[in-house]
C-alpha angles and dihedrals in degrees: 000000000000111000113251133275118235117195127195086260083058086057132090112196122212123178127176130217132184102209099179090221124355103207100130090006102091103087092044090052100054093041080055092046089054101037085058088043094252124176098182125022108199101209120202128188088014088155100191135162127238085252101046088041083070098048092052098044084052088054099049098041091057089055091045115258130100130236112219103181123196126200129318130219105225126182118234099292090047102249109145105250 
């Protein structure tokens, strides 16, 4: 039996990124997941706020990807550091 063929439609594509805050960063980073062909961009160290989160949700969603954030570590007054 001859081994299979894969071809780049076979392929899922995950990269990884650690943006050390990612407050302005968002529209750069997306231009720079499709430009590598990504289909799924693992963030670390985002530090966003709830009300940034939105907004970036909102961004990403409008180009087509969606943001799944996990848990932030916040100092005492609950600011993402």
């Amino acid at each position: 039996m001859a081994p299979e063929t894969f071809t780049a439609q076979d392929r899922f594509n995950i990269g990884t990124m650690n943006v050390q805050g990612m407050a302005g960063k968002l529209p750069m980073i997306i231009a720079l997941a499709i430009s590598v062909g990504l289909d799924m961009l693992c963030m670390q160290e985002v530090r966003l706020s709830s009300d940034s989160l939105l907004s970036a949700h909102n961004m990403a969603h409008k180009h087509g990807w969606h943001l799944l954030p996990g848990t932030q570590t916040t100092d005492s007054s609950g600011k993402p550091y």
